[in-house]
C-alpha angles and dihedrals in degrees: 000000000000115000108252103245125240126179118199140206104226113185095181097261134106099266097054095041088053092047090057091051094046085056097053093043084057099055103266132140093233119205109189114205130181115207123217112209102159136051115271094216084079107114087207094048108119092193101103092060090044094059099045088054090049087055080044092058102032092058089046090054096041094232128130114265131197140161138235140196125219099151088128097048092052093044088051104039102024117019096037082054089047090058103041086048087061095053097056089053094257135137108228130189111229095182102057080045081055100050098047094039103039119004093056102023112029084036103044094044083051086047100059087051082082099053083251116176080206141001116213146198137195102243120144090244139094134210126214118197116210126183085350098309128117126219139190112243120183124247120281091228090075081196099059100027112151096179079111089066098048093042086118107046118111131239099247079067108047081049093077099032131096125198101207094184102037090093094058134079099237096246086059087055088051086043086057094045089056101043085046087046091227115180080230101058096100103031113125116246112248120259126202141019104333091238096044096056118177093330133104107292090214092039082058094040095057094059093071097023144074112229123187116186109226141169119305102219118199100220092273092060104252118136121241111161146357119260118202107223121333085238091077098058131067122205104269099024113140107170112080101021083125093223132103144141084043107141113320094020090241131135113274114220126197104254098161151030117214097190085174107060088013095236130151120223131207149186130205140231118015101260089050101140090227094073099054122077135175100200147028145143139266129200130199092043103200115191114187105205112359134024106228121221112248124285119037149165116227127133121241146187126243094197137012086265106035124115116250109265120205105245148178112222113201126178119251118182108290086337143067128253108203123199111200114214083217128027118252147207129231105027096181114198100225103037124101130255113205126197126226133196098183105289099356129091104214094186133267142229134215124276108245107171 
């Protein structure tokens, strides 16, 4: 009987490089392939050696290996977003952009090319399909859960895609790598915005974009301080605000964006009622397998790391409005809110206001 055929995306690191071991263990004709989503003429750019370590790993495994370039792809559908995000005084995330856009779309379109049964990824998620349809479920490593990142993907393509490591706690994925002596079983696990890399973020941000340093303004509009572009600040950040023993001697904390008058606003102390809110609105509502009817209880998550907070979802025009059981603090337009049912990651949409 034919091996069923998998093709992999392989980035150079463990999870990946087990994944592709656990595939072939199971049967599969594994193709391993390494996207290339930046330019290479980049001095902080860690993908050469990416790549090297993904040939590494693929001769040590015995499987094919190729290459593929989406640098375009990801210019045009993630980093141009990413940008524009930032403009509008938004905190995008480019990750959960990637894998949408180019992880299970650029990637999958390329994998068929090779007549593939699946295509896989080394995310630390799993699917179920029941009565022929296919959800979302959340890692098994709670630690290391992604379901966050793919909280936009569609179902066609979770269907044909397998998640070889979602059903393993990350050490036991290290554990695998060393007994299998990989070149990849010590390597650290990349941090950061994949085309950022290990460098300043606002030192990266101001070579594409126009900053103009402007007043800092406590809530009652007095000025305490100079900012030096509203790029460089997020909604709730409190380290690097440059001020400090102003009134109470409490920490300041960013609470607002003023694009007009490019002004910075802030609150101070951490329990200051205006950081804290228990409701706002997402556009862009994305569902994976089943649209709810509204409206709904789920919990949700406001960032990657965030705890899941209990939540009501109502309709509201072509938007969400999200009632939050507890009021919360950093509320960051541009990030993405994504919605739970127990295990299962119904989809997201992107925090406006």
């Amino acid at each position: 009987m034919e091996k069923k055929k998998v093709v992999l995306g392989m980035s150079g690191g463990v999870d990946s490089s087990v994944s592709a071991y656990l595939l072939k263990e199971e049967g599969y004709d594994v193709i391993g392939v390494f996207m290339k989503n930046w330019d290479e003429n980049d001095a902080e750019c860690t993908a050469t050696d990416d790549y090297l370590d993904v040939i590494k790993v693929s001769q040590e495994l015995g499987i094919k290996q190729y290459t593929v370039n989406f640098e375009k792809e990801y210019w045009d559908k993630v980093f141009s977003y990413f940008l524009e995000e930032y403009k509008k005084g938004r905190t995008p995330n480019p990750d959960v952009m990637c894998n949408t856009q180019i992880k299970f779309k650029a990637f999958l379109d390329f994998a068929m090319k090779f007549d593939a049964d699946y295509i896989a990824m080394g995310h630390y998620a799993r699917t179920k399909t029941e009565n022929g349809r296919t959800y979302l479920l959340r890692g098994l490593d709670k630690n290391k859960d992604q379901s966050y990142f793919l909280s936009r993907v569609n179902e066609e393509a979770l269907k044909k895609t397998i998640f070889p490591i979602g059903n393993l706690e990350k050490n036991k994925v290290r554990e695998i790598a060393e007994k299998l002596n990989l070149s990849t079983a010590k390597k650290k696990d990349s941090t950061g915005v994949c085309f950022i890399g290990e460098r300043n973020f606002n030192e990266f941000l101001d070579k594409f974009l126009f900053t103009k340093p402007g007043d800092i303004v406590d809530v009652d509009g007095n000025i305490i301080g100079k900012h030096s572009g509203l790029i460089h600040y997020t909604i709730g950040q409190r380290k690097g605000i440059g001020i400090g023993g102003v009134g109470s001697g409490e920490p300041f904390f960013v609470c607002d964006k003023d694009l007009k008058n490019n002004r910075l606003i802030v609150a101070q102390g951490v329990k200051n009622p205006l950081l804290y809110k228990d409701e706002f609105t997402v556009e862009d509502p994305f569902f994976i397998t089943e649209k709810p009817d509204f409206p709904f209880k789920c919990t949700g998550k406001i960032r990657y790391r965030a705890p899941d907070e209990e939540m009501t979802i109502y309709k509201d025009g072509q938007d969400l409005k999200i009632k939050l059981k507890n009021p919360l603090k950093g509320i960051t337009p541009g990030q993405v809110c994504v919605f739970y049912k127990g295990e299962v990651c119904l989809g997201s949409g992107i925090i406006k206001n």
